[in-house]
Each structure stands twice: as C-alpha cells, then as structure tokens.
MIKETOR-141201 format. One record per residue (C-alpha): chain; residue in one letter; x, y, z. Coordinates in steps of 0.25 Angstrom, whole numbers, plus 5000, padded with zeros to 4 digits. Example, Ala and Ser with C-alpha at 12.3 -4.5 7.8 and 13.67 -1.06 7.14 Angstrom:
2
REC / A / a / 5049 / 4982 / 5031
REC / A / s / 5055 / 4996 / 5029
! end
This chain:
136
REC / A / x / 5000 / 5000 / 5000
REC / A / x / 5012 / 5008 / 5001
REC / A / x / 5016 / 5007 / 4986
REC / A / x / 5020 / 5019 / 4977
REC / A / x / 5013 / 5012 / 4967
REC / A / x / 4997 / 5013 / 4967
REC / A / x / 4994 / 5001 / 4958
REC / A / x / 5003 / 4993 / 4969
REC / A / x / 4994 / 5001 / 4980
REC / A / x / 4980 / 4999 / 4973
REC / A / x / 4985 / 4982 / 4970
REC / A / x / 4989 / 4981 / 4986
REC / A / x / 4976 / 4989 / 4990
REC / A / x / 4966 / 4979 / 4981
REC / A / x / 4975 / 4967 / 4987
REC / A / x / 4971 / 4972 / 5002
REC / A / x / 4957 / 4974 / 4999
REC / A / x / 4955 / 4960 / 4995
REC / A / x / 4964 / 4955 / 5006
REC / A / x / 4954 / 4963 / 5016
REC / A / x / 4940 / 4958 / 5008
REC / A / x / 4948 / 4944 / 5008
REC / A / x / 4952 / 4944 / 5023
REC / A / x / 4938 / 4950 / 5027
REC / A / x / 4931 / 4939 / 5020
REC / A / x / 4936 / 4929 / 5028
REC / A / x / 4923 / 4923 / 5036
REC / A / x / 4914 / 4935 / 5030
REC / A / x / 4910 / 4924 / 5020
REC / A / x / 4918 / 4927 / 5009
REC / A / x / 4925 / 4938 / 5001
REC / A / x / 4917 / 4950 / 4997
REC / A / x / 4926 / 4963 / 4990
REC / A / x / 4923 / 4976 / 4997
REC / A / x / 4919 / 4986 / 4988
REC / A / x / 4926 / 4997 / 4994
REC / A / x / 4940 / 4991 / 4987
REC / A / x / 4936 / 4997 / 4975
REC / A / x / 4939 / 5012 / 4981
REC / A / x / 4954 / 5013 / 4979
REC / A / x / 4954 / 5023 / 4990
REC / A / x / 4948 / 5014 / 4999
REC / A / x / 4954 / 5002 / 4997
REC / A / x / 4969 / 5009 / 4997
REC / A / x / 4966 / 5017 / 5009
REC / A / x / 4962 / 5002 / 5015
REC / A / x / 4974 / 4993 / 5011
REC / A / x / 4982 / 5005 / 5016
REC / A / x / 4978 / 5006 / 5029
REC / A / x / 4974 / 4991 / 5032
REC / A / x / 4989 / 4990 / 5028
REC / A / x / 4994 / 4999 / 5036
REC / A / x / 4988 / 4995 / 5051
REC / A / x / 4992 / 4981 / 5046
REC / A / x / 5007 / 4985 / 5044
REC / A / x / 5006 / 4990 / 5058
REC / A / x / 4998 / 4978 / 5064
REC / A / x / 4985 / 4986 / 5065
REC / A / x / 4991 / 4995 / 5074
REC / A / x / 4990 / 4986 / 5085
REC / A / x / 5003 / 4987 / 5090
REC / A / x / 5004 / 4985 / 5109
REC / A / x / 5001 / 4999 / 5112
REC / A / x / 4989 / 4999 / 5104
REC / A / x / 4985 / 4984 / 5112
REC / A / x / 4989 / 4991 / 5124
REC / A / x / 4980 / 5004 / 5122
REC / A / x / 4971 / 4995 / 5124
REC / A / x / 4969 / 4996 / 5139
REC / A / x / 4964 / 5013 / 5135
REC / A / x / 4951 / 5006 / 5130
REC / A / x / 4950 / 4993 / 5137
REC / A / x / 4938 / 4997 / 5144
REC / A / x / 4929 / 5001 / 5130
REC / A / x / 4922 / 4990 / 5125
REC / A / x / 4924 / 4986 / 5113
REC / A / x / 4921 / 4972 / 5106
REC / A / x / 4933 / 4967 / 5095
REC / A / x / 4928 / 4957 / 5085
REC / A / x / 4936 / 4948 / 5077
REC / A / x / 4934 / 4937 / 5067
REC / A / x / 4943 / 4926 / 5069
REC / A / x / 4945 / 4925 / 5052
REC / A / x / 4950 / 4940 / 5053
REC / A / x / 4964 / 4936 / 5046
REC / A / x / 4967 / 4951 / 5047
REC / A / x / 4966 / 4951 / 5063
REC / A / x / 4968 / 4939 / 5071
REC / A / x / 4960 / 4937 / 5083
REC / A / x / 4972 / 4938 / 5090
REC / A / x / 4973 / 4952 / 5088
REC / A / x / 4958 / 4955 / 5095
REC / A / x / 4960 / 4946 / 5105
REC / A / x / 4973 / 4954 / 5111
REC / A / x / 4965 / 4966 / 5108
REC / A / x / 4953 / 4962 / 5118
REC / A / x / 4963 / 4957 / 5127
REC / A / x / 4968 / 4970 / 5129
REC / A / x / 4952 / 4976 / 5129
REC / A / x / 4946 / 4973 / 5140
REC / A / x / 4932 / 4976 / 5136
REC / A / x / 4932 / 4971 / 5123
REC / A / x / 4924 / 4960 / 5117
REC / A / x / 4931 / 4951 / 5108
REC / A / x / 4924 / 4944 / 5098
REC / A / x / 4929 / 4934 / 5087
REC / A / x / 4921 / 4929 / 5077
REC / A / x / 4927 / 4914 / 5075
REC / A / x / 4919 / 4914 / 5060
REC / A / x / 4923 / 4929 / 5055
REC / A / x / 4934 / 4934 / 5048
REC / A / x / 4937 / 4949 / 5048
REC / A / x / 4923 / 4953 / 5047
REC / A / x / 4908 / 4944 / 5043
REC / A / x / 4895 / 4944 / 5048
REC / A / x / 4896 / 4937 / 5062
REC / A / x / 4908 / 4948 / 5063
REC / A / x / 4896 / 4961 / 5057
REC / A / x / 4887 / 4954 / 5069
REC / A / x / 4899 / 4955 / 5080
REC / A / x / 4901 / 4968 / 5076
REC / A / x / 4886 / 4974 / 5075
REC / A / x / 4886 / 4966 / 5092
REC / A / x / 4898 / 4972 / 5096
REC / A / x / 4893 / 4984 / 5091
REC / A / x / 4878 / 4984 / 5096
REC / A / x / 4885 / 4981 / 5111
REC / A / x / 4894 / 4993 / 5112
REC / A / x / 4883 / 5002 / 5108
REC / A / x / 4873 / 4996 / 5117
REC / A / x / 4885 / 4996 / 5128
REC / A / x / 4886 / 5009 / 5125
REC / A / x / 4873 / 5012 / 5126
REC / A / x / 4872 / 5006 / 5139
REC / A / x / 4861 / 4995 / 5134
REC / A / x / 4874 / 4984 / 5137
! end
C-alpha cells in the first residue's frame, strides 16, 4: 500500500478487499463481494488503514492492556467468533481478563461476523441501553 506505483496500490487494495470478504465469510455461510469495493476511495483508504493497525498489531501493545484497569469498571460485552482468523480468541479473552466488567461472548459456529454474531450484538446492545436506562 506504500508503492510509488498506483497500479501496484489499486492491485494490493483489490487483493485486500477480497481477502476481508473471504476472511468475513467464513461461517457467515458463504462468500458475498461488498459493494463498497467498487469505490477506489474506499477500498484504498480501507486496505490502508486495515494495513496499517495490522503492521502495529492493532495497537495492542501492554500499555494499552494495562490501561485497561481506567475502564474496568464500565460495562462492556466483547463478542468474538471462534472462526475469526483475523482475531484469535486468544486476544478477547486476555482482553476481558484485564476487564472486569466485561462480558465475553464467543460464538463456537461464527467467524468474523454472521447472524447468530448480528443476534449477540443487537442482545449486548438491548442490555446496556436497558442497564442504562436502569430497566436491568
């Protein structure tokens, strides 16, 4: 992504997108191409900055972890499919670990996303508004 050359920037950027659509598709029941691809704008601007945090491990370096104890007392809920190739469980669980009032959730059938994943989400969601709300 960091090519003086744009062709060699627009074929890295195409390659990306279809690696993410591939990667996403794992337990979501099959490959489906995102249309926002076909904005050059969009799918550069992506590849580059999906690149990036990955060069630098997602910024997740210890001090961030350790920062960690500043919020441990929010609640949160983390949900995480156990397909995600991009993300191993791993990396959730030591997250929670070091938040104590999260909830971790791992979906054993899901990938990176998927329905049972879109129901976790709209839950987790419906519960910290209701928590907020003081209905929980």
């Amino acid at each position: 992504m960091n090519s003086p050359d744009p062709a060699v920037r627009d074929a890295a950027s195409r390659e990306w997108a279809l690696w993410e659509d591939t990667h996403i598709s794992i337990g979501a029941g099959g490959l489906v191409r995102d249309p926002r691809w076909e904005d050059s704008r969009y799918r550069m601007a992506f590849a580059r900055l999906t690149s990036h945090y990955w060069t630098h491990l997602g910024f997740s370096e210890e001090s961030l972890l350790e920062g960690m104890v500043r919020i441990g007392h929010i609640p949160g809920t983390l949900l995480h499919g156990r397909r995600d190739i991009s993300g191993p469980a791993i990396t959730a669980g030591e997250l929670h670990r070091r938040w104590p009032a999260s909830t971790l959730i791992i979906d054993e059938g899901e990938g990176h996303g998927g329905p049972s994943m879109v129901d976790s989400w709209s839950q987790a969601n419906a519960q910290l508004v209701a928590r907020q709300c003081g209905q929980a």
